[in-house]
DRENPA-3360 file (N, C-alpha, C; in nm, 2 decimals, always signed):
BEGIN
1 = XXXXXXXX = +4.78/+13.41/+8.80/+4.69/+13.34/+8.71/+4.64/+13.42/+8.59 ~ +4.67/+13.59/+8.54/+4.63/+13.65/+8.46/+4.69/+13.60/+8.32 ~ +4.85/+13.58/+8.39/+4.90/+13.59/+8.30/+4.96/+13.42/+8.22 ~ +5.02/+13.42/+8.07/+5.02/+13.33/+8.04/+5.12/+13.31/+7.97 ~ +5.26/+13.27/+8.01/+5.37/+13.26/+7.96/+5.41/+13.13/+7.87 ~ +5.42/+13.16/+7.72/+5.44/+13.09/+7.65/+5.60/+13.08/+7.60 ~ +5.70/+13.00/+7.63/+5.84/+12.99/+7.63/+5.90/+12.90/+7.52 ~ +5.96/+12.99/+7.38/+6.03/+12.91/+7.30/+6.16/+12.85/+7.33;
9 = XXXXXXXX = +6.15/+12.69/+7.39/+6.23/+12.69/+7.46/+6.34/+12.53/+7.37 ~ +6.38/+12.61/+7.24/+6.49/+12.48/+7.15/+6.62/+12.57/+7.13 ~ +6.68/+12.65/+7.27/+6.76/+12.67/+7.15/+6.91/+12.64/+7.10 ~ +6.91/+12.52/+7.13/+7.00/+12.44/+7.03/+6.99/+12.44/+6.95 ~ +6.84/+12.46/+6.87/+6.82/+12.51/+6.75/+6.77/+12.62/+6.71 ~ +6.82/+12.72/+6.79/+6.79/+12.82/+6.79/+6.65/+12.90/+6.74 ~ +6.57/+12.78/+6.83/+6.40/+12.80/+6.83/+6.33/+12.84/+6.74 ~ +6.37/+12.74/+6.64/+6.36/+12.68/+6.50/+6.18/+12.65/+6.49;
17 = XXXXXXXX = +6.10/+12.71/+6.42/+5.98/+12.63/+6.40/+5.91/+12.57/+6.32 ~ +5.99/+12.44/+6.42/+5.95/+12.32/+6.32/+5.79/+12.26/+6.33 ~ +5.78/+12.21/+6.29/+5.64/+12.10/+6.30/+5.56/+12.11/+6.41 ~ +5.70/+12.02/+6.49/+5.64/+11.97/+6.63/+5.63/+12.10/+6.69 ~ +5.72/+12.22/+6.68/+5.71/+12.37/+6.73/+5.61/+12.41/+6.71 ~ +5.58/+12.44/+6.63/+5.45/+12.48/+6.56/+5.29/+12.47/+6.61 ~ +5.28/+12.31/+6.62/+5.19/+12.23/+6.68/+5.18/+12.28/+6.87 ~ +5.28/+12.25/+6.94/+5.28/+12.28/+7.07/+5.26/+12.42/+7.08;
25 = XXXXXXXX = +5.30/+12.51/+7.01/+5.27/+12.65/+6.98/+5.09/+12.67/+6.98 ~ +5.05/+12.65/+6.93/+4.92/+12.67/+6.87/+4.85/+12.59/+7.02 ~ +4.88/+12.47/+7.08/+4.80/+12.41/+7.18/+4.80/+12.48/+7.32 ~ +4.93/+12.54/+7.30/+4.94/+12.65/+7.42/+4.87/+12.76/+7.39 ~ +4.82/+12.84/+7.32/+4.79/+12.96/+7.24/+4.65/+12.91/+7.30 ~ +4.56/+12.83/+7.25/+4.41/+12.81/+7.25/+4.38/+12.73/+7.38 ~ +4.49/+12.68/+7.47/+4.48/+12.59/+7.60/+4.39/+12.73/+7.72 ~ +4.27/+12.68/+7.72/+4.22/+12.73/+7.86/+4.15/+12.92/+7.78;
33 = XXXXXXXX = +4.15/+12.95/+7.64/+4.17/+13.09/+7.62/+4.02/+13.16/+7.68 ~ +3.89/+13.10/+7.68/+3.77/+13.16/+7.74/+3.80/+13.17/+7.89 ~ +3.88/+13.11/+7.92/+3.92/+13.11/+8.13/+3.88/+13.31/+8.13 ~ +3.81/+13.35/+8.22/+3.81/+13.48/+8.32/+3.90/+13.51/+8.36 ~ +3.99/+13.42/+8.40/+4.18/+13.44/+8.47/+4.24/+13.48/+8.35 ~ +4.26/+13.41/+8.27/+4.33/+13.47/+8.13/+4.33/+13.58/+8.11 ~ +4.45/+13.68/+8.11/+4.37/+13.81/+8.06/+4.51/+13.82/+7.93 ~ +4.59/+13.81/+7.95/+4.79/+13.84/+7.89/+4.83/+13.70/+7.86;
41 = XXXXXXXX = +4.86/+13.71/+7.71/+4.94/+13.56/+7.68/+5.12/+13.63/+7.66 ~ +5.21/+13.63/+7.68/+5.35/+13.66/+7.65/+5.43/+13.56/+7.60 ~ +5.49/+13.54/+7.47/+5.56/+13.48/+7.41/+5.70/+13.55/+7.40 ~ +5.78/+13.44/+7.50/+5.93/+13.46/+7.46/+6.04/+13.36/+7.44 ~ +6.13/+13.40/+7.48/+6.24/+13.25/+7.36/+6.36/+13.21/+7.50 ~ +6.41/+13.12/+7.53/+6.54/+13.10/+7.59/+6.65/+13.13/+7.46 ~ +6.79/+13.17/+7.50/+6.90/+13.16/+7.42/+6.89/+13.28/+7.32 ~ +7.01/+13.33/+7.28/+7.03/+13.45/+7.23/+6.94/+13.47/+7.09;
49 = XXXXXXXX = +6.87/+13.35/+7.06/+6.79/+13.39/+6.96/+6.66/+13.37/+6.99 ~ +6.59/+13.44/+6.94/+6.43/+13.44/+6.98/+6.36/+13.36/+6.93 ~ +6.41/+13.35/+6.77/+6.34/+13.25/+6.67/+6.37/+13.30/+6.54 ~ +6.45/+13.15/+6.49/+6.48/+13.16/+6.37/+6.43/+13.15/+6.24 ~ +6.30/+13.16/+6.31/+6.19/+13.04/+6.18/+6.19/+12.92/+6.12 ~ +6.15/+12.90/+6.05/+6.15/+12.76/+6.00/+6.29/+12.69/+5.97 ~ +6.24/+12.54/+6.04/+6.37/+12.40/+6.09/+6.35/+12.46/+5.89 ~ +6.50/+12.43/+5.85/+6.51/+12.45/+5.71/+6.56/+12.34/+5.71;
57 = XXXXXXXX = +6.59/+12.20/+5.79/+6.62/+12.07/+5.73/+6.47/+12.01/+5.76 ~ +6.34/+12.07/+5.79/+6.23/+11.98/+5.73/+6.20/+12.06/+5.60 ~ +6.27/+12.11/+5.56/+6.20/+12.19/+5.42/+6.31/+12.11/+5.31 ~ +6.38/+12.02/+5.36/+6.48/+11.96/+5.26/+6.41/+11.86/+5.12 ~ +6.44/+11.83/+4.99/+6.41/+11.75/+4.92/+6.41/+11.62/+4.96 ~ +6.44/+11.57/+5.10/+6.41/+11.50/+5.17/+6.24/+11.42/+5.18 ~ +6.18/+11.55/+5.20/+6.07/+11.52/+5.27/+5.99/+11.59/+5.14 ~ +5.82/+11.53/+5.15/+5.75/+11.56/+4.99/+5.67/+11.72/+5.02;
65 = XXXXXXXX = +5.61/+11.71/+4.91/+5.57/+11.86/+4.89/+5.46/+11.83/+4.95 ~ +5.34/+11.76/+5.01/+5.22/+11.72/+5.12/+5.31/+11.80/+5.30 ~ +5.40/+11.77/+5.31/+5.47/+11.76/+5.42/+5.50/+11.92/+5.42 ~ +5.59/+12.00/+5.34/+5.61/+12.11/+5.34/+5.50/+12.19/+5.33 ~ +5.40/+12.22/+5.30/+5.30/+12.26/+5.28/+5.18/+12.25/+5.39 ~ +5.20/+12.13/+5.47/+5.17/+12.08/+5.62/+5.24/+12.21/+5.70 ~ +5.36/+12.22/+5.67/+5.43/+12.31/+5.79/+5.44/+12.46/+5.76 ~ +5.39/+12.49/+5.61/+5.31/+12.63/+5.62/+5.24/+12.66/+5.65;
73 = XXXXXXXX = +5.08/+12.54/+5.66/+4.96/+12.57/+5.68/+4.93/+12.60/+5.84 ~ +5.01/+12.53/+5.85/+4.98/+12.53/+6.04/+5.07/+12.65/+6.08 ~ +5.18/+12.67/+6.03/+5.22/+12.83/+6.02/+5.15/+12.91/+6.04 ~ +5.06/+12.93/+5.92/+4.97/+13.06/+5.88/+4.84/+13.05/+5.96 ~ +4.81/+12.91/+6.03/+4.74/+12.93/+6.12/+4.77/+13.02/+6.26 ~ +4.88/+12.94/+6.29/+4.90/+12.98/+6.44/+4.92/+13.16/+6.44 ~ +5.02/+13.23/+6.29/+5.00/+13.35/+6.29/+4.85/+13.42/+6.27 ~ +4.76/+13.36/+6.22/+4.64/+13.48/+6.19/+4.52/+13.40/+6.35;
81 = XXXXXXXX = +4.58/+13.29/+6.41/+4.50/+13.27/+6.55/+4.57/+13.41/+6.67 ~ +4.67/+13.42/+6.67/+4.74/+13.52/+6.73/+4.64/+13.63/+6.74 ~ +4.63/+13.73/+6.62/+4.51/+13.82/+6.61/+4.35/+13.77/+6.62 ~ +4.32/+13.60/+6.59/+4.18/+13.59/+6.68/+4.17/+13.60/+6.79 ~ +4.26/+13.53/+6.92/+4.25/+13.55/+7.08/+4.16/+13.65/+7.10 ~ +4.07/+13.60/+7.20/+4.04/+13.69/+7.29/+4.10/+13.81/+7.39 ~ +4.22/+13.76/+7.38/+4.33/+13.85/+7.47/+4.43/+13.92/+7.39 ~ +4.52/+14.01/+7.48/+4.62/+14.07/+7.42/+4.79/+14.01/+7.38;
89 = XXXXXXXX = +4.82/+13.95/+7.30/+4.95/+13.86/+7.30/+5.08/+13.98/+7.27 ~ +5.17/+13.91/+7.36/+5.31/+14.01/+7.37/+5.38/+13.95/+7.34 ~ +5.48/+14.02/+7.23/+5.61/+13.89/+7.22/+5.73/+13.97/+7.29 ~ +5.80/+13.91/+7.38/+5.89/+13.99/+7.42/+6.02/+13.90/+7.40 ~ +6.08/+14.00/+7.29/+6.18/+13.92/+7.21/+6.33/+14.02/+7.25 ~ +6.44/+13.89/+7.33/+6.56/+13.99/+7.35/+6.68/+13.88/+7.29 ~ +6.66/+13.92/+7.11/+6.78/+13.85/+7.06/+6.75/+13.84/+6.88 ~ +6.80/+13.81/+6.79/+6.73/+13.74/+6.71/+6.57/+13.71/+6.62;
97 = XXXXXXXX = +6.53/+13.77/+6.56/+6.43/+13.71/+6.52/+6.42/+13.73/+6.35 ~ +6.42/+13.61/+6.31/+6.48/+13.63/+6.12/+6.32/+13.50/+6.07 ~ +6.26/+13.55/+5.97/+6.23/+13.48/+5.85/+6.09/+13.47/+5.96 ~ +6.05/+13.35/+5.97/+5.89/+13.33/+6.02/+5.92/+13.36/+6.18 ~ +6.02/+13.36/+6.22/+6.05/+13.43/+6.35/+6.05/+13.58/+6.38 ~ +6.02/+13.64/+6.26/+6.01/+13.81/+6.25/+5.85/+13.80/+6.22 ~ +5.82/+13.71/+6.14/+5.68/+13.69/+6.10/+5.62/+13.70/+6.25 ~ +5.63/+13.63/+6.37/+5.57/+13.59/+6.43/+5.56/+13.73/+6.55;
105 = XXXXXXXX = +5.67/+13.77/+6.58/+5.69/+13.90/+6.61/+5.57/+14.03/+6.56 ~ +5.57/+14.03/+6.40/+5.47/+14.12/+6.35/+5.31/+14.07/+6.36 ~ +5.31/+13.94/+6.43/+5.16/+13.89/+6.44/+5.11/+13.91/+6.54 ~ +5.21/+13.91/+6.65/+5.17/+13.97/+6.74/+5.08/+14.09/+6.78 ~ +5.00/+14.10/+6.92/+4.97/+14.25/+6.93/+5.05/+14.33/+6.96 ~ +5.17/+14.33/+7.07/+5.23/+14.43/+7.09/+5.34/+14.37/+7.12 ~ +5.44/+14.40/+7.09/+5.63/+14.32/+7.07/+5.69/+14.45/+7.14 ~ +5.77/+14.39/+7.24/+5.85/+14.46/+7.34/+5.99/+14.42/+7.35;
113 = XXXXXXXX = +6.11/+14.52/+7.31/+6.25/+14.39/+7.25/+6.33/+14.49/+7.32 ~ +6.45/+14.44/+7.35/+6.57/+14.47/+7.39/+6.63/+14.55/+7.30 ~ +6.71/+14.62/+7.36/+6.81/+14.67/+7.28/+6.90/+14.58/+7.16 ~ +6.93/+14.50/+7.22/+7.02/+14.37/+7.18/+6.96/+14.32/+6.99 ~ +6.82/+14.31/+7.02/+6.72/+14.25/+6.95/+6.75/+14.29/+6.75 ~ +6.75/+14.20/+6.72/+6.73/+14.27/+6.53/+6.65/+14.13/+6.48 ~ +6.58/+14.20/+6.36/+6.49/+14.14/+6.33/+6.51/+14.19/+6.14 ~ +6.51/+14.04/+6.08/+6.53/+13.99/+5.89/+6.42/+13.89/+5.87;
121 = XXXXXXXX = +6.44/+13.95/+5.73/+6.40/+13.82/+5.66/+6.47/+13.75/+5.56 ~ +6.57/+13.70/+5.57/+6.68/+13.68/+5.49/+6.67/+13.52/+5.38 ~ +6.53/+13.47/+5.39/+6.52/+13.41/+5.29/+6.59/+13.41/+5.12 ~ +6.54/+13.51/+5.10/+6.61/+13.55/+4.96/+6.74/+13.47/+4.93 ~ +6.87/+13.53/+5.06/+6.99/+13.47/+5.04/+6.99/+13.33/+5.05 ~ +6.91/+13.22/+5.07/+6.93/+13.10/+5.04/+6.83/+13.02/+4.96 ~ +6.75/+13.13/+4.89/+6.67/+13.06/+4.76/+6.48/+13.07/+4.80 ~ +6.46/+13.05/+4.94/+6.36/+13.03/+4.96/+6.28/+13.21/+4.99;
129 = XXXXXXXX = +6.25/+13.25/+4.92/+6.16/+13.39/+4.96/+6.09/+13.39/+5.03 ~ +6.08/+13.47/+5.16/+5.98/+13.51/+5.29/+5.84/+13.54/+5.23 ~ +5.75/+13.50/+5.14/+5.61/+13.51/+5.12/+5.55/+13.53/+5.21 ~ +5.51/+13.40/+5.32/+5.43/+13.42/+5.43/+5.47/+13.51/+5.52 ~ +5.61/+13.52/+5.56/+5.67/+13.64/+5.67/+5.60/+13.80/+5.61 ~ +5.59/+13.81/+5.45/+5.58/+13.94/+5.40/+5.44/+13.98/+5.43 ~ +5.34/+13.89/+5.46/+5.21/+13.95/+5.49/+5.23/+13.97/+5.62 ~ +5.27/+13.95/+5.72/+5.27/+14.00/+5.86/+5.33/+14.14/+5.87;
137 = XXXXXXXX = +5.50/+14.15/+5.82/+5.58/+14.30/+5.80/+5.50/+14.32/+5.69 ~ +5.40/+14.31/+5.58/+5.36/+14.43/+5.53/+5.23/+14.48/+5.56 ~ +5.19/+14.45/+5.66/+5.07/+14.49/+5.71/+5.14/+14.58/+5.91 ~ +5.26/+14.55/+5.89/+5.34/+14.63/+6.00/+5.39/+14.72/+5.98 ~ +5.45/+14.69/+5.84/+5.57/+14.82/+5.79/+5.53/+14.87/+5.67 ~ +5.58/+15.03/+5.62/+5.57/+15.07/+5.54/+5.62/+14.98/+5.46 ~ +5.58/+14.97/+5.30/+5.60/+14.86/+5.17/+5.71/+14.88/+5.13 ~ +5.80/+15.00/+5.17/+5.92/+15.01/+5.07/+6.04/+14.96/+5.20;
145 = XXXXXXXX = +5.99/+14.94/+5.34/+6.10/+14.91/+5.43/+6.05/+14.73/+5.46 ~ +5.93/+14.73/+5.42/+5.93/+14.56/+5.42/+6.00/+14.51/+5.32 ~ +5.95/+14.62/+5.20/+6.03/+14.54/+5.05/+6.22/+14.50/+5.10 ~ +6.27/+14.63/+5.12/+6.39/+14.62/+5.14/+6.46/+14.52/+5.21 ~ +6.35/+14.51/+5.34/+6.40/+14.38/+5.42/+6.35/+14.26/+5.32 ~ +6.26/+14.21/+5.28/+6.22/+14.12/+5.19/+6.37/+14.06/+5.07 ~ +6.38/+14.19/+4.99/+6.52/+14.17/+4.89/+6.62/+14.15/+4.94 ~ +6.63/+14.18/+5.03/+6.81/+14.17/+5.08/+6.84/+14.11/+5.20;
153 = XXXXXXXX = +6.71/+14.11/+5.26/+6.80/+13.98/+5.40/+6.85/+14.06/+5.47 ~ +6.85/+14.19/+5.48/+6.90/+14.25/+5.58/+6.85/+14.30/+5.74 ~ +6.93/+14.28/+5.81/+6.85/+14.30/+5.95/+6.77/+14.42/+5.98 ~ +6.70/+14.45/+6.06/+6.67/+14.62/+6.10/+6.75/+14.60/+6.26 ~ +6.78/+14.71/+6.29/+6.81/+14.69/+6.45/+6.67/+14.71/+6.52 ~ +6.66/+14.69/+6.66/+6.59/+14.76/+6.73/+6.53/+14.87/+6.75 ~ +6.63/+14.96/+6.73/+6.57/+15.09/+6.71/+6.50/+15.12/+6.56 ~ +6.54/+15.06/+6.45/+6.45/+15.10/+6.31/+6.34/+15.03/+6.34;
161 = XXXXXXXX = +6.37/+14.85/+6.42/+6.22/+14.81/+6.38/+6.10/+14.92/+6.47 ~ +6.15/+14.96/+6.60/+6.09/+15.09/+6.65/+5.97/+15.19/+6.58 ~ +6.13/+15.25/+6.49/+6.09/+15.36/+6.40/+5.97/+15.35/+6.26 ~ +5.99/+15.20/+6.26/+5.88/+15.17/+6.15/+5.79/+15.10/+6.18 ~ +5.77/+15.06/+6.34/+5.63/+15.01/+6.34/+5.62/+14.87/+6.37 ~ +5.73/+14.79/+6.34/+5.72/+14.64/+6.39/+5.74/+14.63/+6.53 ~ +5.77/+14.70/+6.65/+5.79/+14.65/+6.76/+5.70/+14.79/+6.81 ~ +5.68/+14.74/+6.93/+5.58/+14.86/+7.03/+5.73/+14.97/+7.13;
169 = XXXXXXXX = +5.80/+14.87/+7.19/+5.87/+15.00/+7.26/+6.04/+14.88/+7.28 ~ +6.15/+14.93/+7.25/+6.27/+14.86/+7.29/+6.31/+14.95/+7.44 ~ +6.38/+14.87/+7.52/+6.42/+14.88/+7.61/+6.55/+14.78/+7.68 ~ +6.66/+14.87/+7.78/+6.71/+14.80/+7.78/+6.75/+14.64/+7.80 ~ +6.78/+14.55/+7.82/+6.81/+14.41/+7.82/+6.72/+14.37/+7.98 ~ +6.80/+14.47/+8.03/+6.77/+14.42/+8.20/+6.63/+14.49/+8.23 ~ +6.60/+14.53/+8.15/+6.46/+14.63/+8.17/+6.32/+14.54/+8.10 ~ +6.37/+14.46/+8.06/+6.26/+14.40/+7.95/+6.16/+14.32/+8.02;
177 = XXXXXXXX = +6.20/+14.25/+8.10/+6.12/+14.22/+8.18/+6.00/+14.26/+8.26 ~ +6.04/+14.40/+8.34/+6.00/+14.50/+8.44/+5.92/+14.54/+8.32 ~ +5.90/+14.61/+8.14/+5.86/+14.67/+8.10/+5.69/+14.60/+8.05 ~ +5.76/+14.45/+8.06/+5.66/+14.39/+7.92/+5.55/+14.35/+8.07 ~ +5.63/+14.32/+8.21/+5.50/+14.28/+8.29/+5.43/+14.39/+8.31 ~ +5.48/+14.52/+8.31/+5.38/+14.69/+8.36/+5.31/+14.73/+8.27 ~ +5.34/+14.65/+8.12/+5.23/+14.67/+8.00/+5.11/+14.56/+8.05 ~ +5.18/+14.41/+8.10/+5.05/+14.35/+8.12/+4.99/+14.34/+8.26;
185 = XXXXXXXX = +4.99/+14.40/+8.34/+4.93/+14.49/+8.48/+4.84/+14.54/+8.40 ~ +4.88/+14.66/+8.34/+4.79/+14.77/+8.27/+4.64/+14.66/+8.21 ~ +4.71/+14.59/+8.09/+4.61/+14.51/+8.04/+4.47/+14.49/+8.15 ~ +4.58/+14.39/+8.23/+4.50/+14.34/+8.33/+4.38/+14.50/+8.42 ~ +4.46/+14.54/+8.36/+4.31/+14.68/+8.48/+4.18/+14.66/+8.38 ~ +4.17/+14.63/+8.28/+4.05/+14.66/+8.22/+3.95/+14.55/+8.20 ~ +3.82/+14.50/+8.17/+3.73/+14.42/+8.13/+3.82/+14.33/+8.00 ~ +3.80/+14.19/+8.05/+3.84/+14.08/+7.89/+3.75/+14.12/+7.80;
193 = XXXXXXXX = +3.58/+14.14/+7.86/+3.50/+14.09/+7.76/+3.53/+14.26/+7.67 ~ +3.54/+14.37/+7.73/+3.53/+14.47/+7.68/+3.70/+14.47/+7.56 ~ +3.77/+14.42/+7.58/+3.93/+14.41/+7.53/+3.87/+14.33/+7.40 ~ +3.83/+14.21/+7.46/+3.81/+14.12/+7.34/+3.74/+14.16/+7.25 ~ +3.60/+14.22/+7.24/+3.53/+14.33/+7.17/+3.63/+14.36/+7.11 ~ +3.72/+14.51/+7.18/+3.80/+14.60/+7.10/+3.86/+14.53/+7.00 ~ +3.95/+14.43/+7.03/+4.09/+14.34/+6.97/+4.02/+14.26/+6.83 ~ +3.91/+14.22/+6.85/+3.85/+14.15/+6.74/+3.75/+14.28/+6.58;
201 = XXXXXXXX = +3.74/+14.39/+6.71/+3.70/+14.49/+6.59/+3.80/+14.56/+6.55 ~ +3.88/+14.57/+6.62/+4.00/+14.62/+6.53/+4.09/+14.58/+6.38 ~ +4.10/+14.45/+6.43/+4.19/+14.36/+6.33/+4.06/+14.38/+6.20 ~ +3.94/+14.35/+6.21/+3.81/+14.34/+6.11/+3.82/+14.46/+6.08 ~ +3.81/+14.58/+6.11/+3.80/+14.73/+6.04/+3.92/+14.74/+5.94 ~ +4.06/+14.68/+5.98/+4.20/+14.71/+5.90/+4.17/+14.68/+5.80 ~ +4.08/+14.57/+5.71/+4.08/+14.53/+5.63/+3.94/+14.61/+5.55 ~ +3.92/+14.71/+5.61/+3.78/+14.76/+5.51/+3.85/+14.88/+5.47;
209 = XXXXXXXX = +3.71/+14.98/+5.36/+3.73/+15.05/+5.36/+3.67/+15.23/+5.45 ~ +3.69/+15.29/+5.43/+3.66/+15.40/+5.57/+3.53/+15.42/+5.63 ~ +3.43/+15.45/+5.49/+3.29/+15.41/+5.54/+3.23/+15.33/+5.61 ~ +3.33/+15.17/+5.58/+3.27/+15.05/+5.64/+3.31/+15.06/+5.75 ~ +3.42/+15.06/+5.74/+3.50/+15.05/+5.93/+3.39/+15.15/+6.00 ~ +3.37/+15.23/+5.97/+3.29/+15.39/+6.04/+3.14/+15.30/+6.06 ~ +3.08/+15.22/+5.99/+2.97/+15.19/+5.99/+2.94/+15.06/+6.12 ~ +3.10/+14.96/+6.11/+3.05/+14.87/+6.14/+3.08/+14.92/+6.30;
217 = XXXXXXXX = +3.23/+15.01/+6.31/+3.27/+15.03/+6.41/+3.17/+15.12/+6.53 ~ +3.06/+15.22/+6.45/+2.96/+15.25/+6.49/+2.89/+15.18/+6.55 ~ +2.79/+15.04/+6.51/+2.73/+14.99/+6.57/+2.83/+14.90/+6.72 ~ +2.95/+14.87/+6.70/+2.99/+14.77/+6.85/+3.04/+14.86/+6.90 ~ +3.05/+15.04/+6.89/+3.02/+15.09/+7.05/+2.93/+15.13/+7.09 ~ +2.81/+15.07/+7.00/+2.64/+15.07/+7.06/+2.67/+14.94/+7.16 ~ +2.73/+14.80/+7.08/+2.70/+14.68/+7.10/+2.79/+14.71/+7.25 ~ +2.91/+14.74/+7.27/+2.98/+14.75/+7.36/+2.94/+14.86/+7.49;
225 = XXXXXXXX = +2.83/+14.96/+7.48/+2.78/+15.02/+7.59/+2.68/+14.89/+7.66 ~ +2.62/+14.80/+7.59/+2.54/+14.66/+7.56/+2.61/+14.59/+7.72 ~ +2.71/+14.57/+7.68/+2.78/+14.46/+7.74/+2.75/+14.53/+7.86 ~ +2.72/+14.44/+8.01/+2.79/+14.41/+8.13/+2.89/+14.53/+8.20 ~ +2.97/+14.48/+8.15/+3.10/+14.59/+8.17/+3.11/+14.68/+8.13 ~ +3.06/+14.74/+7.97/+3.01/+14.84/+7.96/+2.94/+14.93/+8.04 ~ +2.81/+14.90/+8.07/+2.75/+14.99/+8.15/+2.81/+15.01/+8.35 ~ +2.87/+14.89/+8.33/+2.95/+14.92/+8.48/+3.04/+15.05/+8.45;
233 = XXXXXXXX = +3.11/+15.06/+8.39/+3.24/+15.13/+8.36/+3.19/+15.29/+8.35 ~ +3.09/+15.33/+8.25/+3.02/+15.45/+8.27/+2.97/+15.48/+8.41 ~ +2.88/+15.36/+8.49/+2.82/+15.42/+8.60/+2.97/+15.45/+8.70 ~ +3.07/+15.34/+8.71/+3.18/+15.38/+8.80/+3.24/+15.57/+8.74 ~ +3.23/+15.57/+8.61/+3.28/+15.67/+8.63/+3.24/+15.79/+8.65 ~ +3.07/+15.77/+8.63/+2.98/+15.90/+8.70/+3.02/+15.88/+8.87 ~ +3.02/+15.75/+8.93/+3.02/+15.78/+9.05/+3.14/+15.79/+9.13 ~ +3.27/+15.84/+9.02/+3.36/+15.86/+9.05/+3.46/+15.72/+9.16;
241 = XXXXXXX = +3.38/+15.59/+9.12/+3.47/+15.50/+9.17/+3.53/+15.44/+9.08 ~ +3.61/+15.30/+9.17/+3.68/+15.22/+9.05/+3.60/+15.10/+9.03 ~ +3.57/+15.04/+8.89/+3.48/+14.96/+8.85/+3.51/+14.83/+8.89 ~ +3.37/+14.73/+8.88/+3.41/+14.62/+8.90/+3.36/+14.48/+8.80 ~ +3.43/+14.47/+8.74/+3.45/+14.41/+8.65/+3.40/+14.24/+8.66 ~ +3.29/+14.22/+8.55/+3.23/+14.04/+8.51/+3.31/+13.97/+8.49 ~ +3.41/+14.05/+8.33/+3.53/+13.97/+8.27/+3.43/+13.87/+8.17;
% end
């Protein structure tokens, strides 16, 4: 019951996110998230692709500019709700992940991929430029290896998205499983309320500058000795037991 498996499961269309994707996305994301049981949400994909990003036949001249602009907005929701959760979200991607499908990977907290795995933004090559995907990989990757992937559509493997920062740890195919549940065990050992503290001051400090982050980050580990769990966790560890946690 800790955990909470969220399964991109189109892929006939190679788990395309469309509208209705999108939407079902986001209802599972926020379904039950103050629960005490909750502690690990993991998002992964059936079919050799993880996620392609955006259905590119709802972005057709077809349909009006109210409508496209619908399926950014709820886009850019569901990515910057990812970083509100109270919890820790994992994408554990073994295949594919190009354009808002890479995006979605970098919004994550911690992305665990297969060997197999590569990850683009290959917008450019058919006219539409990865804008929204670019704020996710540039707040992941250094600017001159987001730019590169940005211009040219070119994939990174596994191992570069590694080496630069978009993924937390690759491993192999048959291992990926066994790795991403021993990360969320771990999770699970600690306090939500104390995580969700951490997870919510984290993401708030990225965006300051050093003084501020020092200032604010200062006061919530006053506010966080405060909490419940807080002071359980110090006393367990003077009394050299294992704590027991409110959540």
């Amino acid at each position: 019951g800790f955990y909470r498996n969220i399964v991109l499961n189109n892929p006939r269309k190679r788990n395309a996110l469309s509208l209705a994707m999108l939407q079902s996305l986001r209802e599972d994301l926020l379904h039950d998230v103050k629960s005490k049981e909750l502690r690990v949400i993991i998002i992964s994909a059936e079919g050799p692709v993880f996620c392609s990003g955006h259905d590119l036949k709802e972005l057709s001249s077809e349909d009006d500019v109210k409508y496209h602009s619908q399926v950014f907005e709820i886009c850019a929701e569901v990515m910057t709700l990812i970083q509100k959760l109270p919890v820790p979200v994992i994408a554990k991607v073994n295949g594919l992940a190009t354009a808002a499908g890479c995006q979605l990977v970098a919004s994550c907290d911690i992305a665990v991929a297969s060997e197999k795995s590569q990850f683009a933004t290959p917008g450019v090559n058919i006219g539409l430029f990865c804008s929204t995907p670019a704020v996710a990989l540039g707040r992941s990757l250094p600017r001159k290896v987001a730019l590169e992937m940005l211009f040219t559509g070119e994939p990174l493997s596994a191992q570069e998205a590694l080496m630069h920062g978009l993924i937390s740890k690759v491993v192999p195919e048959d291992k990926l499983e066994e790795e991403t549940m021993k990360i969320s065990r771990k999770i699970c050992e600690s306090s939500k309320s104390v995580l969700a503290l951490g997870k919510a001051t984290f993401y708030r400090q990225m965006s300051q500058d050093l003084d501020t982050a020092y200032k604010m980050t200062t006061q919530v580990m006053a506010d966080n000795l405060n909490l419940r769990d807080g002071q359980e966790g110090i006393e367990a560890f003077i009394q050299k037991r294992k704590p027991v946690w409110s959540h």
